[in-house]
N, C-alpha and C positions, 0 to 999 in steps of 0.2 A: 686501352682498346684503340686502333689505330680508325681513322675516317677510310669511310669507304667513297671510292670515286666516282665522280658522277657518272661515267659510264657502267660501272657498276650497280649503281642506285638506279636510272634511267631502263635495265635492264627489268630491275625487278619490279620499277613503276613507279613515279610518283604524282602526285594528287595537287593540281594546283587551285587555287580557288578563288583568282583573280588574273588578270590582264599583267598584272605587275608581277605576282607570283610564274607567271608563264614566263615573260619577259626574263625575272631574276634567273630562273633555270637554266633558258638561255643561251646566258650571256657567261654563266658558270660552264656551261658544255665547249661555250666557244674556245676557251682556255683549253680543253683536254682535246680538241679536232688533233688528228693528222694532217700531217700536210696533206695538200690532193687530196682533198675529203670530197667528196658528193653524200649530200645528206637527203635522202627522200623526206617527203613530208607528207605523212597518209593521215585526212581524215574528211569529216562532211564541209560542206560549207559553212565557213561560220563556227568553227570548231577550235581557232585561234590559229592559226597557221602562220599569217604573215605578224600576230602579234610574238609570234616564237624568231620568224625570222629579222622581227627588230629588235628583241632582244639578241640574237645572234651577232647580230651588227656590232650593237652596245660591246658586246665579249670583243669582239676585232677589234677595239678600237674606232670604230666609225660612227663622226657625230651624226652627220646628214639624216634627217628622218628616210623611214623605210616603209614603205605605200603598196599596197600589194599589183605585181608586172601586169593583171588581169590580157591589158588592152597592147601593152609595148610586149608581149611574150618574155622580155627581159629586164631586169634594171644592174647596174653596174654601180659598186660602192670602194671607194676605197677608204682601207686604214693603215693605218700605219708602219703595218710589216706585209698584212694581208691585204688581199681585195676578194670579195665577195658578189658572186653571181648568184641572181636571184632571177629563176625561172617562175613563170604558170605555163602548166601543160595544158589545161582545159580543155585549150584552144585546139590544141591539135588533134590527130586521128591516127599517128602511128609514130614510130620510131623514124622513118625515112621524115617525117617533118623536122625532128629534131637534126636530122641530119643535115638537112636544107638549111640552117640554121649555123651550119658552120661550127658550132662549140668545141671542137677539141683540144685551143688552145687556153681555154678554162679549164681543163681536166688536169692542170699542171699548176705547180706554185706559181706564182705565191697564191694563185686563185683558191676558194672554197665556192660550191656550189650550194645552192640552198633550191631544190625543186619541190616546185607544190603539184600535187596531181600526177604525182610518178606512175600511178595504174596505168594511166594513157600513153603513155611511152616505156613499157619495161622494158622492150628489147635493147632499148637505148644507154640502160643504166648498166656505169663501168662494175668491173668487178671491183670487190671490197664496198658499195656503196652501205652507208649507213642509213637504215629500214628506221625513222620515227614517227610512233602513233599519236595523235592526240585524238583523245574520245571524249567527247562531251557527257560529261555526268549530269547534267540536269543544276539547275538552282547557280551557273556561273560557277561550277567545279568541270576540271579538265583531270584525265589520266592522259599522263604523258609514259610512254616507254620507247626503248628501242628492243628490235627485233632484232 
C-alpha cells in the first residue's frame, strides 16, 4: 500500500492533539507547497494558527522563531531555498488594504505566503490559493483540513 500525501490526508482531515503535533504536520506540508503557494489560514482565535505557521517555517528550512504579525501586519523569514511571508488580516477592512500593502512581489518565488484571517480580505486572495482549516475540538485537540 503506497503512503498517502499529505495534501491528500489534509483533505480528508487530520486530528492533532498538541502544539507539537500541529507544528509536526506543518512542517510535513511545507515539503509538498508549490511554489507561489498562498496558504490561507481559517480559524477562531486561539485555534493554533501561528503555531501551524511555525511549523511551516520549521518545513522551509527556517530556524528564527515565528511570533504571530498581529501588530507589524507582516513578518518576513528566510530559508534556505524559500522565504516565507507571514500575514495577519485582522487588522484590516478590505482587500484595497491589502493592496496598500504593496505584496505582489511575494506572490512569486521563491516567496510562500502564510495569511491568517483571509475572510477579511478575500477579494485579495490569488487564484489557486490553498483554503487551511484549523477547528478547535475541545480538550487541546485541533482538526486540521484543507478545502
Amino acid at each position: 500500500m503506497q503512503d498517502t500525501s499529505i495534501l491528500d490526508r489534509l483533505r480528508q482531515g487530520l486530528c492533532s492533539s498538541s502544539a507539537q503535533e500541529t507544528a509536526a504536520i506543518a512542517a510535513e506540508l511545507a515539503a509538498a507547497l508549490p511554489p507561489d503557494c498562498t496558504l490561507a489560514l481559517h480559524g477562531d482565535l486561539g485555534c493554533g494558527k501561528t503555531t501551524f505557521v511555525a511549523g511551516l517555517a520549521k518545513g522551509l528550512g527556517i530556524a528564527a522563531p515565528v511570533t504571530s504579525p498581529s501588530y507589524n501586519l507582516m513578518s518576513l523569514h528566510k530559508g534556505s531555498e524559500r522565504m516565507l511571508a507571514h500575514l495577519d488580516a485582522y487588522r484590516l477592512q478590505s482587500a484595497a488594504d491589502m493592496d496598500a500593502l504593496m505584496l505582489e512581489e511575494f506572490l512569486h518565488s521563491p516567496y510562500c505566503i502564510a495569511l491568517e484571517w483571509p475572510e477579511r480580505v478575500q477579494e485579495w486572495l490569488p487564484e489557486g490559493c490553498i483554503h487551511l482549516y484549523l477547528v478547535d475540538k475541545g480538550e487541546g485537540r485541533r482538526l486540521i483540513r484543507i478545502e
